[in-house]
KEKE-3310 file (N, C-alpha, C; in steps of 0.2 Angstrom, whole numbers, plus 5000, padded with zeros to 4 digits):
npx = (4763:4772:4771:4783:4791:4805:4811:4818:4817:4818:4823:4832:4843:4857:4860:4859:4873:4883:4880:4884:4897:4905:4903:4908:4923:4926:4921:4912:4900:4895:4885:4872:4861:4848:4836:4820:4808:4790:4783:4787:4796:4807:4811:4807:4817:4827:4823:4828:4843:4847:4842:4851:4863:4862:4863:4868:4873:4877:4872:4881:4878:4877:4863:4851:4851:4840:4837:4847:4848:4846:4840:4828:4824:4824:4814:4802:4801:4808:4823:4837:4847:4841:4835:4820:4814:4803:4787:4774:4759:4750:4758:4765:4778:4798:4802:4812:4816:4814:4826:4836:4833:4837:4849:4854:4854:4862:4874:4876:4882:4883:4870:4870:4871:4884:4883:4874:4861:4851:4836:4830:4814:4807:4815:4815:4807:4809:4811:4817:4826:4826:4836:4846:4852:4854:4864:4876:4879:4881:4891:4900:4902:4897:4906:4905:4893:4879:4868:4855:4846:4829:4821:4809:4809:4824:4828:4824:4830:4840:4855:4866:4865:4863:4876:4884:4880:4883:4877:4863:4854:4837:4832:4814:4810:4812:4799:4799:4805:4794:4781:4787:4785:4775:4765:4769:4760:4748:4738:4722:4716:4724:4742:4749:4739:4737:4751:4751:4744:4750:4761:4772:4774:4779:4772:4765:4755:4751:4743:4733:4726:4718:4711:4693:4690:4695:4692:4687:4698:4703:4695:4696:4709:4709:4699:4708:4718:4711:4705:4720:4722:4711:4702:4689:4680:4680:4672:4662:4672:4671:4657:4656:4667:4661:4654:4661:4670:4676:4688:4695:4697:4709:4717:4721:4726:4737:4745:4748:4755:4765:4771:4778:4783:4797:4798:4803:4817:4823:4820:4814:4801:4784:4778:4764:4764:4774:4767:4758:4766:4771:4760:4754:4755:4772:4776:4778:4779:4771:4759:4759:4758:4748:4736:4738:4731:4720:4716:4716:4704:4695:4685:4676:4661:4660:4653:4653:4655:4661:4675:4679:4680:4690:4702:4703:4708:4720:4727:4728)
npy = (4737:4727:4728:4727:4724:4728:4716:4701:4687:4671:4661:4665:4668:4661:4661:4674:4680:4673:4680:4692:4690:4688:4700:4711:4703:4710:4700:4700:4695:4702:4699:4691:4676:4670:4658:4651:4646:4652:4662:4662:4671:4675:4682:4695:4693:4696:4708:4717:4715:4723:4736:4735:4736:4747:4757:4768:4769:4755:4742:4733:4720:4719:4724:4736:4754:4762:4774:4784:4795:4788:4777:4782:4788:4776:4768:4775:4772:4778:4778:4785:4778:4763:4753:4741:4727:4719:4709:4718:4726:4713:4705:4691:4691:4696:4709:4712:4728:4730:4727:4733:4745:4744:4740:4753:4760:4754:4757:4772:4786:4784:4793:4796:4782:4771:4762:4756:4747:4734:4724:4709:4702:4687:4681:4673:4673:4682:4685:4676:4687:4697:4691:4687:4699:4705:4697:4704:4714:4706:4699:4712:4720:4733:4747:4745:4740:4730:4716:4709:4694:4683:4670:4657:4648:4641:4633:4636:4646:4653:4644:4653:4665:4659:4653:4666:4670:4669:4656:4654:4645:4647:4638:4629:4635:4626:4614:4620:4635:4639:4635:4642:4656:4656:4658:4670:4676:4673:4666:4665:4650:4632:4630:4622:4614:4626:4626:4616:4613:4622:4617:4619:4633:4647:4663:4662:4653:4663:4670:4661:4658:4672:4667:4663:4653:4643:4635:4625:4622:4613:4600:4596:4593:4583:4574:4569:4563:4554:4545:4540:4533:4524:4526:4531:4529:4530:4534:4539:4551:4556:4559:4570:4580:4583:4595:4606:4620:4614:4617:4625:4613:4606:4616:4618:4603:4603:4613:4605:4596:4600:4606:4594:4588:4597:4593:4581:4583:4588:4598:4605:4598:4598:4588:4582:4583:4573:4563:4563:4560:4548:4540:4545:4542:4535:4541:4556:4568:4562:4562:4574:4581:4574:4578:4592:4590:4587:4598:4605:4601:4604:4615:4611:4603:4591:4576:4578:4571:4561:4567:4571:4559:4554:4563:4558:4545:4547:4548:4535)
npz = (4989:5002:5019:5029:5045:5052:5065:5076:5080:5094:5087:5080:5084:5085:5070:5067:5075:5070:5056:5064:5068:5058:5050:5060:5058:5045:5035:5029:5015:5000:4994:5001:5003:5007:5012:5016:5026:5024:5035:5045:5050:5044:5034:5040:5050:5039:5036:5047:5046:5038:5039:5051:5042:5040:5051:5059:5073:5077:5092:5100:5099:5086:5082:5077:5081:5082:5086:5078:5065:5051:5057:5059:5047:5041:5045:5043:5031:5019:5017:5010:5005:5004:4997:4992:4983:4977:4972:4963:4961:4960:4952:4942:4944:4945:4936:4922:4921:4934:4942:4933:4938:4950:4951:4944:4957:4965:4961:4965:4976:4993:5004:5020:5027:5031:5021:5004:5004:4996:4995:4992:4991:4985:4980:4970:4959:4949:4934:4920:4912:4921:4931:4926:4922:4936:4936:4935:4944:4956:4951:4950:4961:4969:4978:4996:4998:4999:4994:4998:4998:4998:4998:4998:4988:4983:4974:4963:4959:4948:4944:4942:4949:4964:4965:4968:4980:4998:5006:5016:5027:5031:5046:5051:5065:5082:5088:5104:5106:5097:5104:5117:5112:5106:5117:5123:5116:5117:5109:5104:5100:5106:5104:5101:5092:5084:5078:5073:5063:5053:5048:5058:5060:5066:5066:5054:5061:5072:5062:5057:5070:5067:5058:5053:5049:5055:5067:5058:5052:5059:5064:5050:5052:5061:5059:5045:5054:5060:5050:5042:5056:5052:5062:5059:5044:5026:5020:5030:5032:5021:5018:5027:5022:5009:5012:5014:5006:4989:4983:4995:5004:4996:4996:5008:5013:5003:5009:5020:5015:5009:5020:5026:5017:5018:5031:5028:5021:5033:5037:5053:5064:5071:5083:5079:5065:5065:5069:5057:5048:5048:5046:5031:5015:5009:4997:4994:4988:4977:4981:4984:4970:4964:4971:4968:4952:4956:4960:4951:4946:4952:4951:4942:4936:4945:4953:4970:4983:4974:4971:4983:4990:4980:4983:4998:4996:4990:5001:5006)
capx = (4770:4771:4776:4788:4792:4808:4812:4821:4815:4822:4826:4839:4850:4862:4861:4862:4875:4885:4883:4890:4907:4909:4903:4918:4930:4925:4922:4903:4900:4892:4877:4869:4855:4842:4831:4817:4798:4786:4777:4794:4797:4814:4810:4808:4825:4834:4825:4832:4850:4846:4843:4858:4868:4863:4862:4876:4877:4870:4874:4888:4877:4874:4855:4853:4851:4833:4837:4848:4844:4845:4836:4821:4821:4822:4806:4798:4799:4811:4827:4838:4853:4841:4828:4816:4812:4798:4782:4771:4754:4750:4762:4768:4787:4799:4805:4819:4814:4813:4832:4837:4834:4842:4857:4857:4855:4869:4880:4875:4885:4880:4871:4874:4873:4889:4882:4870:4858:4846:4833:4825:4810:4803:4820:4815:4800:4815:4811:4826:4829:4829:4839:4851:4852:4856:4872:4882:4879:4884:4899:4905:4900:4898:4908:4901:4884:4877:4863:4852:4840:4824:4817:4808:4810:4829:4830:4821:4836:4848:4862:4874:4864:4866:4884:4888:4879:4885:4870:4861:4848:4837:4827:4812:4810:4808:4794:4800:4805:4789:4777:4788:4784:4764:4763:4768:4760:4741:4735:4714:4717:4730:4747:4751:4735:4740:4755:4751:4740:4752:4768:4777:4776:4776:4769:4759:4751:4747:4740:4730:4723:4714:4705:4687:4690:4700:4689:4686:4704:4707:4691:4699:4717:4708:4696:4712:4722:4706:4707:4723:4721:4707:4696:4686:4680:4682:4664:4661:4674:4669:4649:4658:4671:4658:4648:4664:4674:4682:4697:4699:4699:4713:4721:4724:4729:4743:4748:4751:4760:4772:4776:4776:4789:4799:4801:4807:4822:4828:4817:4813:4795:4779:4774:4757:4765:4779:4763:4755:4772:4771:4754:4756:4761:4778:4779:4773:4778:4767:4754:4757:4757:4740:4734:4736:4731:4712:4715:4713:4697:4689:4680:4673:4655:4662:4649:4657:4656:4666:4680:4682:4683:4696:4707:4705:4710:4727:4732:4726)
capy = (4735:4724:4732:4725:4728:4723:4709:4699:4681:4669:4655:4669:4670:4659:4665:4681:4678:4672:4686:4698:4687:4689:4709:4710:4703:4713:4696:4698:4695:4709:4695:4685:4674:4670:4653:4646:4642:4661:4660:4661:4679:4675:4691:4701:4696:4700:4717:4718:4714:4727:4741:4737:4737:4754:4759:4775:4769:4749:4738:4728:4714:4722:4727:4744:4757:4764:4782:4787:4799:4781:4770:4786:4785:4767:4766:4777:4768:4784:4780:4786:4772:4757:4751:4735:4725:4715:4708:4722:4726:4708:4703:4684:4689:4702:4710:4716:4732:4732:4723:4737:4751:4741:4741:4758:4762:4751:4766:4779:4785:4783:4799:4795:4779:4766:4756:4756:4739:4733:4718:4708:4698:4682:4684:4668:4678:4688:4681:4674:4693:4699:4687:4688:4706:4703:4695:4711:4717:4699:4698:4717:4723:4742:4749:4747:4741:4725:4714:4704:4688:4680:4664:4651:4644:4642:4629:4641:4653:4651:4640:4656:4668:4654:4651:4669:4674:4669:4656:4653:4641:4647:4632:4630:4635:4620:4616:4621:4638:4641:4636:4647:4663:4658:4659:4675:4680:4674:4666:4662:4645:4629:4636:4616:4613:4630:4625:4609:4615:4625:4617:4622:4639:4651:4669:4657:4652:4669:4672:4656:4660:4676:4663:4663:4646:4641:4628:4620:4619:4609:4597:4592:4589:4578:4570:4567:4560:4547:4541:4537:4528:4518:4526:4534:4527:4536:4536:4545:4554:4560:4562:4576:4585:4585:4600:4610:4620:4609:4621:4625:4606:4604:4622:4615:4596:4603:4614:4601:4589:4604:4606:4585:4587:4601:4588:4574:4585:4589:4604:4602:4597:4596:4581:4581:4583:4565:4558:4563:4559:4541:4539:4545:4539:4536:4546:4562:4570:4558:4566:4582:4582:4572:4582:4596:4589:4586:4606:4610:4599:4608:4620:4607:4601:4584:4573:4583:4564:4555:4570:4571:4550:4554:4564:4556:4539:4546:4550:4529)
capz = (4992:5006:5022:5033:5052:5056:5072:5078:5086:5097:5084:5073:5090:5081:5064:5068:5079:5064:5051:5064:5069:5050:5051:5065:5055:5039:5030:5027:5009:4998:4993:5003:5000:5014:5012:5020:5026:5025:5041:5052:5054:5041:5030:5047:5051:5035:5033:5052:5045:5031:5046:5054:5040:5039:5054:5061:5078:5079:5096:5104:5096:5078:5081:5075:5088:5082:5087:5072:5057:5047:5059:5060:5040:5039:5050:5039:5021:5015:5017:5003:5005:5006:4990:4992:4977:4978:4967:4963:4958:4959:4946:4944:4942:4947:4929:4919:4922:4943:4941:4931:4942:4957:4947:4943:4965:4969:4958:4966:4980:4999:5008:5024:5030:5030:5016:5000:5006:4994:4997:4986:4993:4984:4973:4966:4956:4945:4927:4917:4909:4928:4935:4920:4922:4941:4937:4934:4952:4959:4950:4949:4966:4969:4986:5001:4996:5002:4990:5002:4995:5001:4995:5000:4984:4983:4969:4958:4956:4941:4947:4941:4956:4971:4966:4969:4985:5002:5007:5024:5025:5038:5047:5054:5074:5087:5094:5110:5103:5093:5109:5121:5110:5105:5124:5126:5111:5121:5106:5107:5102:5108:5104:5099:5088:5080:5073:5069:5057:5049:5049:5063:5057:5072:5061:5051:5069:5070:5057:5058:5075:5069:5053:5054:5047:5060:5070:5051:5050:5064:5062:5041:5054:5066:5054:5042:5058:5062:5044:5045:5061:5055:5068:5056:5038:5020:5018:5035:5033:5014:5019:5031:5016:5004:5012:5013:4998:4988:4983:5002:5004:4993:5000:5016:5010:5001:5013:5023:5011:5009:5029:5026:5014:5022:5037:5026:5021:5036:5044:5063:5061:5076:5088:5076:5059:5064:5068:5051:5043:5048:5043:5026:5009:5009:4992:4995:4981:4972:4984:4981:4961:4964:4973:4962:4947:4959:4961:4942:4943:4958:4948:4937:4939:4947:4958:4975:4984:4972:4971:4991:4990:4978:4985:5001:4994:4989:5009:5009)
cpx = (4769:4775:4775:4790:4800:4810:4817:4817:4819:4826:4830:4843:4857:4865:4864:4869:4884:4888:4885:4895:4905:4909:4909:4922:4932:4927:4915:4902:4895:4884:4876:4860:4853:4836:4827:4810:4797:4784:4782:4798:4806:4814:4810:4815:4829:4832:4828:4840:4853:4849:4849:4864:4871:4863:4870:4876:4872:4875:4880:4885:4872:4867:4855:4848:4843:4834:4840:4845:4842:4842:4828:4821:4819:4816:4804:4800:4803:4819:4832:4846:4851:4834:4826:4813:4807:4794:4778:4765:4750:4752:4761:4775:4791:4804:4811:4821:4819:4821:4838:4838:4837:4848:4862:4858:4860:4875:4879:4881:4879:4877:4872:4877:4880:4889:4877:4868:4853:4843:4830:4822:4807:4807:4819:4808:4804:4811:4816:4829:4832:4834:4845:4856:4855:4863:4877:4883:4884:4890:4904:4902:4902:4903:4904:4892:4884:4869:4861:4848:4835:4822:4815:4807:4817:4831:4827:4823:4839:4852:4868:4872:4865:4872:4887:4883:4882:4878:4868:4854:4845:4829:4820:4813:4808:4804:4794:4800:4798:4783:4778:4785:4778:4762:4763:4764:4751:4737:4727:4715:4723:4735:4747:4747:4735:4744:4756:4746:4744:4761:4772:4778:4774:4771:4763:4754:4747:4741:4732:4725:4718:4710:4700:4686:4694:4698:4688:4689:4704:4702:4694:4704:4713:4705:4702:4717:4717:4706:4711:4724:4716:4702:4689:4686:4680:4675:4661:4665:4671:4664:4652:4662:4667:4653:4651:4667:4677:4690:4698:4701:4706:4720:4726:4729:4736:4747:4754:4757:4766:4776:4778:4784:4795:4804:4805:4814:4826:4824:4814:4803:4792:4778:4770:4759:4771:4775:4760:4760:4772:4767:4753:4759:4766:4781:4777:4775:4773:4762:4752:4754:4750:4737:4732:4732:4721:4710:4712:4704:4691:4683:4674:4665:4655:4655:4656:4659:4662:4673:4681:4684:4689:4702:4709:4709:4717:4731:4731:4731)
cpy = (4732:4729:4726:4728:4724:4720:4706:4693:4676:4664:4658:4670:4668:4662:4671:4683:4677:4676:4691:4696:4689:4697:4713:4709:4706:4707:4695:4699:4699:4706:4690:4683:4669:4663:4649:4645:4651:4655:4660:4665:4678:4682:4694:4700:4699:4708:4719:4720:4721:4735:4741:4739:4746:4761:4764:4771:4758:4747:4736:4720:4712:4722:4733:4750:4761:4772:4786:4790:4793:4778:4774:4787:4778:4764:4768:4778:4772:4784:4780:4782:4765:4756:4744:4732:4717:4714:4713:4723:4719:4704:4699:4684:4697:4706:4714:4723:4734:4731:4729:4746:4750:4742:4749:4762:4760:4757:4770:4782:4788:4790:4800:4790:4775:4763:4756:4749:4741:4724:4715:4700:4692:4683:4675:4669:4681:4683:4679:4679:4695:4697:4687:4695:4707:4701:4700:4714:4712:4700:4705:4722:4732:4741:4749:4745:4731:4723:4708:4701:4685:4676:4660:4646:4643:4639:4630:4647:4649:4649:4649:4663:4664:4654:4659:4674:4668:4664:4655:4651:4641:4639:4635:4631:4627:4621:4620:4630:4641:4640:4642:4655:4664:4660:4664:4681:4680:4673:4662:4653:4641:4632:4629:4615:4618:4629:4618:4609:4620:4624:4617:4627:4644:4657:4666:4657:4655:4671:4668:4657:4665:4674:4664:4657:4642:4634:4623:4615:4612:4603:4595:4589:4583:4572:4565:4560:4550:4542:4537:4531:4524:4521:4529:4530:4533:4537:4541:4552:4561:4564:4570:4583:4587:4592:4606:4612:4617:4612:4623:4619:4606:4609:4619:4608:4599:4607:4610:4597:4596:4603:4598:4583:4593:4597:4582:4575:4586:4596:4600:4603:4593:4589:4578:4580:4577:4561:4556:4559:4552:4538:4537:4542:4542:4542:4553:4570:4569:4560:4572:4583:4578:4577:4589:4596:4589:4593:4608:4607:4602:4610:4617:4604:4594:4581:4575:4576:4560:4561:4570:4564:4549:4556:4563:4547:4540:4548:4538:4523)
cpz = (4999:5013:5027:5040:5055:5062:5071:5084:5089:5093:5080:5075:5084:5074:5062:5072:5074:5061:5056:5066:5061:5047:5054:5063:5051:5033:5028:5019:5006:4994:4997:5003:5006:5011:5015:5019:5026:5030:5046:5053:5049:5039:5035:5051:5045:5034:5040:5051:5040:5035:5050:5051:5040:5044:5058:5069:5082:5086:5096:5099:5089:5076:5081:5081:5086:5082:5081:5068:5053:5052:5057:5052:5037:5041:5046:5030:5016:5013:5009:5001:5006:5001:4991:4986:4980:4973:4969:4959:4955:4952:4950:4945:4942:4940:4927:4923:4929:4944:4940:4937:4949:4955:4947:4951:4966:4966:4962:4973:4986:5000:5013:5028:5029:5025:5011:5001:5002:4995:4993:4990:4987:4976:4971:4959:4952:4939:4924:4915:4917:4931:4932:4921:4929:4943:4938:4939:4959:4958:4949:4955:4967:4977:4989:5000:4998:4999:4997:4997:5000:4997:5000:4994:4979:4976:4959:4955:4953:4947:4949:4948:4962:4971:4967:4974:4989:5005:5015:5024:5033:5040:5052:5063:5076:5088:5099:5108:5101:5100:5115:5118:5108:5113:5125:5121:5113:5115:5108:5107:5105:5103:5098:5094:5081:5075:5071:5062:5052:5048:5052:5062:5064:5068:5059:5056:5070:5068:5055:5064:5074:5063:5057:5054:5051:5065:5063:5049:5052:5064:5055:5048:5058:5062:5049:5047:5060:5056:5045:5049:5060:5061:5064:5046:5030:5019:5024:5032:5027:5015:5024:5027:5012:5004:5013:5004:4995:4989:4991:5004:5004:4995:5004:5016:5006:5005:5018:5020:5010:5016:5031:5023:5015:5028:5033:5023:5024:5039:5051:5061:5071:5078:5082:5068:5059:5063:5061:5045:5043:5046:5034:5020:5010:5003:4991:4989:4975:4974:4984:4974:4962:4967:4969:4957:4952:4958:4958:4941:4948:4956:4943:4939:4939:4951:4963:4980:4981:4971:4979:4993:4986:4980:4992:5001:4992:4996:5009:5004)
residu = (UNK:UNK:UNK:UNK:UNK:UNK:UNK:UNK:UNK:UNK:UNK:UNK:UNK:UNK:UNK:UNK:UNK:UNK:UNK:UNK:UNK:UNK:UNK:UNK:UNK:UNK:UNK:UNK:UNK:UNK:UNK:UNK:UNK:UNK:UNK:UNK:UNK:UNK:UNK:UNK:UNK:UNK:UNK:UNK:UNK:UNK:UNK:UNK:UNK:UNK:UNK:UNK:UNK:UNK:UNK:UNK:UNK:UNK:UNK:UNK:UNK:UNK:UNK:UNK:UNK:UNK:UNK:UNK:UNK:UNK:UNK:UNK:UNK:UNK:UNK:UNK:UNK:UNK:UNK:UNK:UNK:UNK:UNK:UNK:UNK:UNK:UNK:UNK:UNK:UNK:UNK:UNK:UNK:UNK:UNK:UNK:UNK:UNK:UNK:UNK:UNK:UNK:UNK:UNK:UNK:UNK:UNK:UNK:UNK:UNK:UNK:UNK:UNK:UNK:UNK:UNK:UNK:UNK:UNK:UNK:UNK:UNK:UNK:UNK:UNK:UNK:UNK:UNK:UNK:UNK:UNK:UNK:UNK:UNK:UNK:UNK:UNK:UNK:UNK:UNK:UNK:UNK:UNK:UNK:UNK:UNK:UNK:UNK:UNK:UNK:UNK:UNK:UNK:UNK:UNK:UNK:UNK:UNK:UNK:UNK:UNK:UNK:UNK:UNK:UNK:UNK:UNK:UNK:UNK:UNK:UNK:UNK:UNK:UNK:UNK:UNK:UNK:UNK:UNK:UNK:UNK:UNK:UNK:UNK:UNK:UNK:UNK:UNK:UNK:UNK:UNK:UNK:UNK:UNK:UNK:UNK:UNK:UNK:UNK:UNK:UNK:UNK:UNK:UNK:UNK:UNK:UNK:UNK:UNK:UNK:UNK:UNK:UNK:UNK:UNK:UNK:UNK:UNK:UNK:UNK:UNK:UNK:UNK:UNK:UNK:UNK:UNK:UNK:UNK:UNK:UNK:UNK:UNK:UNK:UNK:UNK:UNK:UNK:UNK:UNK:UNK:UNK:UNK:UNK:UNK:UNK:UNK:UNK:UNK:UNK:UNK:UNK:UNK:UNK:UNK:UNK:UNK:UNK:UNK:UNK:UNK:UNK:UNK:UNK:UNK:UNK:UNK:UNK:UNK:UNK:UNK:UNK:UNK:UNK:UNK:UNK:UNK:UNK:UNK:UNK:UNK:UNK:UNK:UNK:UNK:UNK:UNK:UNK:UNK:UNK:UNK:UNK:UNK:UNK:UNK:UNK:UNK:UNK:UNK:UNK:UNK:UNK:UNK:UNK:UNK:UNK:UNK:UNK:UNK:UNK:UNK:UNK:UNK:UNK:UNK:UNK)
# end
């Protein structure tokens, strides 16, 4: 099970800001559905929103008071008016089953807090039975009870579950935003180098900072950047990839074309990743599915030269 600590960062002001005018009015919809980048502390605000729903005495500015009987179960993983669906025991998909039992919580009546809140993390993961099975809570909502969503793969839920939550598309942080908070966060490396190797994802950042692989990263981004530019040739650059992983290679490269394609829809995207953007084949879709397809060949006893030449020829 994945455990979760809920927060609250400075780029969910607004949001949050949001769902509680519509808490106040008692217009808050009984599904709401949460989408964005991982790496950006989304999940730690909705299990946040989760906690206050069930919180006995939350603030003036609907964060939940922590000291409650409910805040001091809800810390501790126990509470008996608030269930977590998740992928489990490294499934691929969250199943009929798990759906099933969600269903039959939402019935139950409350013990003590305000509300029955359940969460369903990487609810793009439900399989078509699960998801199917889901409808009947969507559409015949129990009292008092509150289904929250998490995806960052929105377009990957049945049409008939989107159209009956309440949606909220959360964006990435600003730069500006996301370097104020690695500062106070006293990461070893540049704060800026950081999230330019992972999107603009501040958590990611994080997390990135305590890689081992972390200078190797940043060496592929610079390397990739001089390509680009012409200051560096493919054959330099190859005679250098080829004594690395491949699949990390390709890891990292698609990473990137996702935070690449991310920004060309309309997310708030880094200094270093406009620069990369402009660089770039324009079709990077066409990049990514390429990219892929080199992935499945990794493992393969390729000559490691002419695959590194290959897939640096599809950034050219």
């Amino acid at each position: 099970m994945t455990t979760i600590v809920a927060a609250n960062y400075p780029w969910h002001q607004a949001i949050w800001q949001r769902i509680q005018e519509a808490r106040q009015q008692q217009r808050l919809p009984h599904a709401l559905l949460f989408t964005g980048a991982t790496g950006c502390g989304h999940e730690q605000m909705v299990y946040s929103l989760a906690q206050s729903l069930l919180c006995l005495h939350p603030t003036e500015v609907g964060y939940a008071c922590g000291e409650c009987r409910s805040c001091k179960v809800f810390t501790a993983h126990s509470h008996p008016d608030f269930m977590l669906l998740e992928l489990v025991d490294d499934k691929q998909s969250i199943t009929v089953e798990q759906v099933r039992n969600l269903d039959r919580f939402l019935e139950l009546s409350r013990s003590y807090s305000p509300h029955r809140v359940a969460l369903i993390l990487h609810a793009a993961a439900m399989n078509s039975n699960a998801a199917n099975s889901l409808l009947k809570s969507l559409e015949e909502p129990a009292e008092n009870t509150y289904l929250l969503l998490f995806t960052d793969k929105p377009t990957a839920l049945i049409p008939t579950i989107r159209s009956r939550c309440q949606q909220f598309r959360l964006a990435l942080p600003t730069q500006t935003d996301s370097l104020a908070w690695l500062a106070a966060q006293k990461t070893t490396q540049s704060a800026r180098e950081l999230l330019a190797l992972v999107g603009g994802r501040p958590l990611a950042a994080i997390a990135e900072d305590a890689d081992e692989r972390l200078q190797q990263k940043i060496l592929f981004f610079n390397q990739l950047k001089a390509l680009l530019l012409h200051q560096l040739s493919m054959l330099e650059v190859a005679s250098q990839w080829e004594k690395y992983n491949r699949q990390e290679l390709l890891d990292w490269q698609i990473e990137w074309v996702q935070a690449l394609i991310r920004q060309e829809i309309g997310e708030i995207a880094t200094e270093d990743s406009i620069e990369l953007a402009a660089l770039a084949p324009r079709d990077l879709w066409l990049l990514y599915e390429r990219l892929l397809e080199l992935k499945a060949l990794s493992t393969h006893p390729l000559n490691g030269r002419l695959l590194v030449e290959n897939m640096l020829s599809l950034w050219l």
